[in-house]
C-alpha positions as CSV (number, residue, x, y, z in Angstrom):
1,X,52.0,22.2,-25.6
2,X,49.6,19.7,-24.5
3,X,49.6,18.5,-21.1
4,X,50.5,14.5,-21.2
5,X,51.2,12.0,-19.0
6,X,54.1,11.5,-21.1
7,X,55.9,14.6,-21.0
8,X,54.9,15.2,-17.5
9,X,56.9,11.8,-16.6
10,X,59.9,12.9,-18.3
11,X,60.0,16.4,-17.4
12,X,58.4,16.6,-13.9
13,X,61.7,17.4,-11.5
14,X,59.7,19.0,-8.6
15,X,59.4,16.9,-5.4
16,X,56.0,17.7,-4.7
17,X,54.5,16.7,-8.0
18,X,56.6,14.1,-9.5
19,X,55.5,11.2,-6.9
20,X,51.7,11.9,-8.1
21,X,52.6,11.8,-11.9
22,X,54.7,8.3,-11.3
23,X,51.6,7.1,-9.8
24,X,49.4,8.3,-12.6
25,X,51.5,6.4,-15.2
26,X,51.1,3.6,-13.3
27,X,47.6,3.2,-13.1
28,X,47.7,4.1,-16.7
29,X,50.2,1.1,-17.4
30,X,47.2,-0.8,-15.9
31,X,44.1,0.5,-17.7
32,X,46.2,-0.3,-20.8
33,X,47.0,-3.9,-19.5
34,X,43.3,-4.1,-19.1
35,X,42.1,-3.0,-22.5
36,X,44.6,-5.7,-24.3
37,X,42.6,-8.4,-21.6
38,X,39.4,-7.3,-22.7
39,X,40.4,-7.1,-26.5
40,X,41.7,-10.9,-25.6
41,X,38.0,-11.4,-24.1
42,X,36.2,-9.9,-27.0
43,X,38.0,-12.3,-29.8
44,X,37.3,-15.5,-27.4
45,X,34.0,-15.0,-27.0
46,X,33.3,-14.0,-31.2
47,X,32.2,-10.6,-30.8
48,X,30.6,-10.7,-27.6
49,X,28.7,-6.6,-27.3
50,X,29.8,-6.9,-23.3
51,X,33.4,-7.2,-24.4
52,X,33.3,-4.4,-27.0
53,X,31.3,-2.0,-24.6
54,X,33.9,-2.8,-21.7
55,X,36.8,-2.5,-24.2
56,X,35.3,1.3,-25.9
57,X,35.1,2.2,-22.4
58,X,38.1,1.3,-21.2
59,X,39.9,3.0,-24.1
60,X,38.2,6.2,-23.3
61,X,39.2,6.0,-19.9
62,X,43.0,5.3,-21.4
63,X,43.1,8.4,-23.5
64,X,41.8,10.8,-20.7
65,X,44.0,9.1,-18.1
66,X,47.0,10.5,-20.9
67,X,46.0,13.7,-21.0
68,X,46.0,13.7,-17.2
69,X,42.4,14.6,-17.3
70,X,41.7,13.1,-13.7
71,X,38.5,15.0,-12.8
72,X,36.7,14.0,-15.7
73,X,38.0,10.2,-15.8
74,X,36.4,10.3,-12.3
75,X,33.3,11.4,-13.1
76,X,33.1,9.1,-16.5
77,X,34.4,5.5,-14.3
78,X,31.3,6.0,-12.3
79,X,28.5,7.4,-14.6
80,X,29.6,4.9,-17.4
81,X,31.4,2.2,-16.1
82,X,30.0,1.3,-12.8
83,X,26.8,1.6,-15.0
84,X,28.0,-0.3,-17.6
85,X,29.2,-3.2,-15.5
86,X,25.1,-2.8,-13.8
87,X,23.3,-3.3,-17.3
88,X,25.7,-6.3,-18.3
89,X,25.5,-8.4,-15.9
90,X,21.2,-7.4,-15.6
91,X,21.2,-8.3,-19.7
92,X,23.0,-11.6,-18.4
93,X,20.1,-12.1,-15.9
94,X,17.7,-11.5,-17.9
95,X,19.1,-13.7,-20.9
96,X,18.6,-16.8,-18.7
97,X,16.5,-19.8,-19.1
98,X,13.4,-19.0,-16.6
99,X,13.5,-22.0,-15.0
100,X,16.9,-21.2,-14.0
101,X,16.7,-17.5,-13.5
102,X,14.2,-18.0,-10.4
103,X,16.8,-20.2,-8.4
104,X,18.7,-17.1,-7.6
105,X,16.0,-14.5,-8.0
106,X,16.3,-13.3,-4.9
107,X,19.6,-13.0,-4.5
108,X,20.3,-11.7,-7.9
109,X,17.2,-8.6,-7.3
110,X,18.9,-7.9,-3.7
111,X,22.4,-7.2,-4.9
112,X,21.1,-5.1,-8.0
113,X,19.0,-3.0,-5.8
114,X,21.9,-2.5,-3.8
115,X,24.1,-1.6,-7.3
116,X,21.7,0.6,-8.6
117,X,21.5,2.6,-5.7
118,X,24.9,2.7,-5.5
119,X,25.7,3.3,-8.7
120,X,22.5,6.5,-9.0
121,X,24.1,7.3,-5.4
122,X,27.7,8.3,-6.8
123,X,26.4,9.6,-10.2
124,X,24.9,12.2,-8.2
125,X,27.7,13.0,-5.4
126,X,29.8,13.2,-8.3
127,X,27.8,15.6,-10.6
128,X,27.2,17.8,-6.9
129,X,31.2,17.6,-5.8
130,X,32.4,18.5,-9.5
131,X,30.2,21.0,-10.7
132,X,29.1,22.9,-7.3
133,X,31.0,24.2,-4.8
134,X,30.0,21.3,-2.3
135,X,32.8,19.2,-0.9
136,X,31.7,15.6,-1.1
137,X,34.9,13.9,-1.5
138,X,35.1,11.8,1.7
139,X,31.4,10.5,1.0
140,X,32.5,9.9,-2.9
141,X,35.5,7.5,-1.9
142,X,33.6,5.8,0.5
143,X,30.8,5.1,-1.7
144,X,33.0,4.4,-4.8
145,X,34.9,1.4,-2.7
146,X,31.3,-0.1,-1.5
147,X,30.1,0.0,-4.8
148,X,33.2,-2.1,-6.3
149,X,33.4,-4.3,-3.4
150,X,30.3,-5.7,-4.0
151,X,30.5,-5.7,-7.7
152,X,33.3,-8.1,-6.9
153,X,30.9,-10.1,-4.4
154,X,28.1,-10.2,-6.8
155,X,30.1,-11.6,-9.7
156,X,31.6,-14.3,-7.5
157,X,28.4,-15.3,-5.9
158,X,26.0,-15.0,-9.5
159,X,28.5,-17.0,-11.1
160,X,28.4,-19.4,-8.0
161,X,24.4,-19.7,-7.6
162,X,23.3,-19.8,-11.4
163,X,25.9,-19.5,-14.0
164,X,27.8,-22.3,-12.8
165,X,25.3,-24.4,-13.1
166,X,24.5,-23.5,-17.1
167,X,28.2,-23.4,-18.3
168,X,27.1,-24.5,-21.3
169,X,24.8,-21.6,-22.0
170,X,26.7,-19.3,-20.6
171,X,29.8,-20.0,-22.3
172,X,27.8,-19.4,-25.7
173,X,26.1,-16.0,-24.3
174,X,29.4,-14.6,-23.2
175,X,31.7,-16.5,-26.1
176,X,33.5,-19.5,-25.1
177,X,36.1,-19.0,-21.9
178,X,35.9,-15.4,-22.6
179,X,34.3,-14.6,-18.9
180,X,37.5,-14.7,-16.7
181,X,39.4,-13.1,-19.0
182,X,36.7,-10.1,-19.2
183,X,36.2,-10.4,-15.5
184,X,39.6,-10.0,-14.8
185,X,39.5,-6.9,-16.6
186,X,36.4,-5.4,-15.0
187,X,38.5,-6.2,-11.5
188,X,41.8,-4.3,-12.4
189,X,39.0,-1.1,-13.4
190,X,37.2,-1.3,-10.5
191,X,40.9,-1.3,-8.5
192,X,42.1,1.8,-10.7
193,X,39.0,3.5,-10.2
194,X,38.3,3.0,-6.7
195,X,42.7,4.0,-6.4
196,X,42.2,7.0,-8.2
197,X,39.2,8.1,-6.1
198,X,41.5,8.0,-2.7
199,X,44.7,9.6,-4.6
200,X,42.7,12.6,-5.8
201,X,40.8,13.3,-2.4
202,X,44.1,12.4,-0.7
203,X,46.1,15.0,-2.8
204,X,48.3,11.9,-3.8
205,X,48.0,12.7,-7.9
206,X,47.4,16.6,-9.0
207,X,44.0,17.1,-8.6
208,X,44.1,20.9,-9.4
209,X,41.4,22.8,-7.4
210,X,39.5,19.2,-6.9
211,X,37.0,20.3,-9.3
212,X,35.8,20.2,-13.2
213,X,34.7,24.0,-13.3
214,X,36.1,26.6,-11.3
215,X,34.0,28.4,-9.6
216,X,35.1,32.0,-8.5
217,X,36.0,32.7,-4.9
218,X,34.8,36.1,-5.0
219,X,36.0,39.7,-5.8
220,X,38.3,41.8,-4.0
221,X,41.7,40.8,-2.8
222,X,41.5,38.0,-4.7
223,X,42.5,39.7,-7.6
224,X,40.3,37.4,-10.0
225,X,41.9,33.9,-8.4
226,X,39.2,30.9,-8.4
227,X,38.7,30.6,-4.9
228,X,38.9,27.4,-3.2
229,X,35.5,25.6,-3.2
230,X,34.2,24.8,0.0
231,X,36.2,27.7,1.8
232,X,35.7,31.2,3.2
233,X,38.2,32.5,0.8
234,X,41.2,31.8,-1.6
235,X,44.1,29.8,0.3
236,X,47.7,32.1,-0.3
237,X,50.7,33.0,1.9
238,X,51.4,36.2,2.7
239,X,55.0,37.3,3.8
240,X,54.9,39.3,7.5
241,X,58.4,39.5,7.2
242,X,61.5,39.4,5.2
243,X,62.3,39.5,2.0
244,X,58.6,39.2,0.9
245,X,57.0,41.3,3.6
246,X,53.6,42.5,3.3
247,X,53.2,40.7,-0.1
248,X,50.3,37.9,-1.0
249,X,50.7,35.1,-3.0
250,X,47.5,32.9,-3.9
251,X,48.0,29.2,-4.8
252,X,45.6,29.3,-7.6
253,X,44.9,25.7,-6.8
254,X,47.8,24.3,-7.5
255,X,51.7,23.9,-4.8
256,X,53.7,26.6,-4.6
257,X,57.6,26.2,-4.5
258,X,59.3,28.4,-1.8
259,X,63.0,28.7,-2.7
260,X,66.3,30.3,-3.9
261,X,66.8,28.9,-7.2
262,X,64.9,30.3,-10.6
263,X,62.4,27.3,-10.7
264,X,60.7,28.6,-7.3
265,X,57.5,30.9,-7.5
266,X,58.2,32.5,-4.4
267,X,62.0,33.4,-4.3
268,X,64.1,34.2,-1.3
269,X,67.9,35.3,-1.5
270,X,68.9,33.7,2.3
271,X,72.0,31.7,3.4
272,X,70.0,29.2,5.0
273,X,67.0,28.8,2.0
274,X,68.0,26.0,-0.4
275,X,66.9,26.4,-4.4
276,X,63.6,24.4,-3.7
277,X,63.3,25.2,0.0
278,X,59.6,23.7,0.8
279,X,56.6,23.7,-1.2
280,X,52.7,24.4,0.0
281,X,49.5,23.7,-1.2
282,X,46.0,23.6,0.3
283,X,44.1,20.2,0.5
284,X,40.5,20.4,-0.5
285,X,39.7,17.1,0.9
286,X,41.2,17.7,4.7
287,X,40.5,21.9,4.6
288,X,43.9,22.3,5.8
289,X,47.3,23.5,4.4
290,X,50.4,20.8,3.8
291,X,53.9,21.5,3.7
292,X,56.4,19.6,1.6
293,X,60.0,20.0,3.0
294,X,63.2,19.8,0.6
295,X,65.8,21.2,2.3
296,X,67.8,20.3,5.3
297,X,67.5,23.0,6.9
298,X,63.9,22.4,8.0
299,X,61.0,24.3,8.4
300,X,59.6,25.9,11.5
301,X,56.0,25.4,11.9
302,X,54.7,25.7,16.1
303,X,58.1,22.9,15.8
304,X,61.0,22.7,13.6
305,X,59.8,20.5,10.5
306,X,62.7,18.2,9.2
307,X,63.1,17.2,5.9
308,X,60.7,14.7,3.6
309,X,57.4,14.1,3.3
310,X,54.3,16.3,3.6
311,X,53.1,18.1,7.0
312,X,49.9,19.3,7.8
313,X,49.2,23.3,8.9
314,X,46.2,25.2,9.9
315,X,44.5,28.0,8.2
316,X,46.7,31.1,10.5
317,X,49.6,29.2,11.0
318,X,52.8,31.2,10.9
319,X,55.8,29.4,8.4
320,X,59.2,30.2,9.0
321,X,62.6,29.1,7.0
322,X,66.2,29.9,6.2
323,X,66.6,32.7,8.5
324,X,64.3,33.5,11.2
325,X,63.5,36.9,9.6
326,X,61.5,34.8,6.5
327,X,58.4,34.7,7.8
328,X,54.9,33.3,6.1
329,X,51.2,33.6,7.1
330,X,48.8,30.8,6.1
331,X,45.9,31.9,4.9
């Protein structure tokens, strides 16, 4: 079956994934929100091409977003849209009466400098994090957040300095008391956009092996597993004692569920190991493993772990639950 936001929603019962797939829906619920505001924008203004290019876009995004395709909804929000929204508002310049285009001339050619470097900036962080095996996912949020910030500042301080001043003409370029409504829209993308940028480099929504491609890791004990990119070699736990001694088990990009119970991929029969014990997965973004504890009996890493929420672990680190004899190596 096809992966969908949908299904995921309903049948998503695993504590370290469900909270991500909530979150997805919900910035979903809001690209959808924003598509009927920019429909709304494109009738009010008669047809307006602005509205209908932001409104094709923002149905695109919609129908990745459903399909949970993240990694490619973050790479298409910044090469169209923050594009997109660049070559509107320049067509808008440009539209203008001269003798009322050169009153803000030099503001106007400052902050689309500024956007356009921006904007050719992230294009190509993005294209380098998502198709190569360079980790640029810090520099990508950062630059994503600028970017929209001043998107914001520019449209409040154009519409201040010149369009204000030709309401008349601007309201028939744009389609009469259609630009809020539109501008509105654009703010509640930039806000999903810039929200998924810091959930998928923050392992807050599955972001798989934080990549488009995969790229392999290498031969050998990998035993064909993509290898994390960025890394000397595959992330995986491997048991040094107990019941899973002197076996390896690679995360293939994705958490792993240590438990007793049938829905865990590592399973331990131990009085003290709950059905979903903890689960583990390796963060791209921070190079570092995180544990997610679900059972009250804790987890011992360098200090007993209690239950809830995730905790960071070093590459090495030794894991230890139910039973003191269940030990785990980090890799």
């Amino acid at each position: 079956m096809i992966q969908n936001i949908f299904s995921s929603l309903m049948h998503e019962r695993r504590p370290d994934k469900r909270p991500g797939v909530i979150r997805e829906f919900v910035l979903w619920c809001v690209v959808c929100f924003s598509a009927l505001l920019t429909l709304i924008a494109a009738a009010m203004g008669g047809g307006s091409a602005a509205w209908i290019m932001l409104l094709l876009f923002t149905l695109g995004m919609g129908v990745m977003m459903a399909f949970r395709l993240t990694a490619i909804v973050l790479l298409y929000s910044v090469g169209v849209f923050h594009f997109l929204t660049f070559i509107l508002h320049y067509m808008c310049f440009l539209n203008l009466p001269s003798y009322y285009r050169s009153s803000g001339s030099v503001l106007i050619t400052v902050l689309f400098v500024l956007l356009l470097l921006l904007s050719l900036g992230i294009v190509t962080c993005g294209f380098i994090h998502f198709f190569s095996r360079v980790n640029l996912g810090t520099l990508l949020m950062i630059l994503v957040i600028t970017d929209s910030s001043l998107i914001v500042l520019f449209q409040f301080l154009a519409y201040i300095s010149i369009f204000y001043r030709v309401g008349e003409w601007w309201n028939g370029y744009m389609g009469s008391g259609s630009y809020w409504v539109g501008t509105i829209s654009v703010w509640m993308l930039l806000t999903v956009v810039s929200l998924l940028y810091i959930f998928f480099f923050r392992g807050a929504v599955d972001n798989g092996n934080g990549k488009i491609i995969r790229v392999d890791g290498g031969s050998g004990g990998n035993h064909g597993v993509s290898g994390v990119l960025g890394v000397s070699s595959a992330p995986g736990i491997r048991g040094i004692s107990g019941a899973c001694a002197g076996q390896t088990i690679y995360l293939r990009n994705q958490a792993v569920m240590i438990g007793s119970g049938n829905g865990a991929a590592i399973k331990i029969q131990d009085n003290y190991v709950s059905e979903e014990h903890c689960a583990v997965r390796f963060n791209l973004s921070k190079g570092c493993y995180e544990v997610y504890i679900n059972s009250p009996y804790g987890v011992y890493i360098d200090a007993v772990l209690q239950k809830g929420g995730w905790y960071l672990a070093r590459r090495g680190s030794v894991l230890s639950i139910g039973s003191s004899v269940q030990k785990f190596q980090l890799l």
